[in-house]
C-alpha positions, 0 to 999 in steps of 0.5 A: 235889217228892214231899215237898211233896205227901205235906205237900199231902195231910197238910194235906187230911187234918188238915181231913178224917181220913177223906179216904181218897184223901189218905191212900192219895196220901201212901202213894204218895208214900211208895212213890217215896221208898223209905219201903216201911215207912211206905207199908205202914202207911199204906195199912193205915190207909187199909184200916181207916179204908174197907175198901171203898177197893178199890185201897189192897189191891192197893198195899198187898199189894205194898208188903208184898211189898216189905217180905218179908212175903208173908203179909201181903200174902196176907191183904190181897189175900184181904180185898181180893178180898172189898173188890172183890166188895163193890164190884162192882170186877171190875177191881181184883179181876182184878188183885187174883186175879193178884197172889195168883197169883203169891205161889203 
């Protein structure tokens, strides 16, 4: 089930490169499948290609984290709460601020 919606969602991205919820789905979807490495790039992708697509930060932070690349994950938070601001999403940044918190 899960691989035929990152095949749905990678058919929504060949007709629109920039469809940046199809990308940041597939990278979900790569989350479930234990695919923690390939998620990260992904949500990466998402953050280059729309650096104001808020919620690829916060998911892509703790993809870092789950790959031990806490540094990383500092990074994309800081620059996600810059994205948050930009936007004017209070909540993302709220759980954005939380999970730099807990890196310490």
């Amino acid at each position: 089930m899960t691989q035929s919606r990152i095949e749905q969602f990678q058919a929504f991205l060949d007709k629109d490169p920039n469809n940046s919820f199809a990308r940041y789905v597939i990278a979900q979807e790569q989350l479930k499948l234990g695919r923690f490495e390939e998620a990260t790039e992904t949500f990466a992708e998402v953050i280059r290609r729309d650096a104001d697509y808020v919620a690829a930060y916060f998911h892509g932070g703790k993809a870092l984290e789950t790959v031990g690349r806490p540094e990383d994950a500092r990074k994309v938070y800081m620059d996600g709460l810059a994205a948050a601001d930009r936007t004017g999403n209070t909540h993302a940044r709220g759980e954005l601020q939380e999970a730099l918190m807990a890196l310490g």
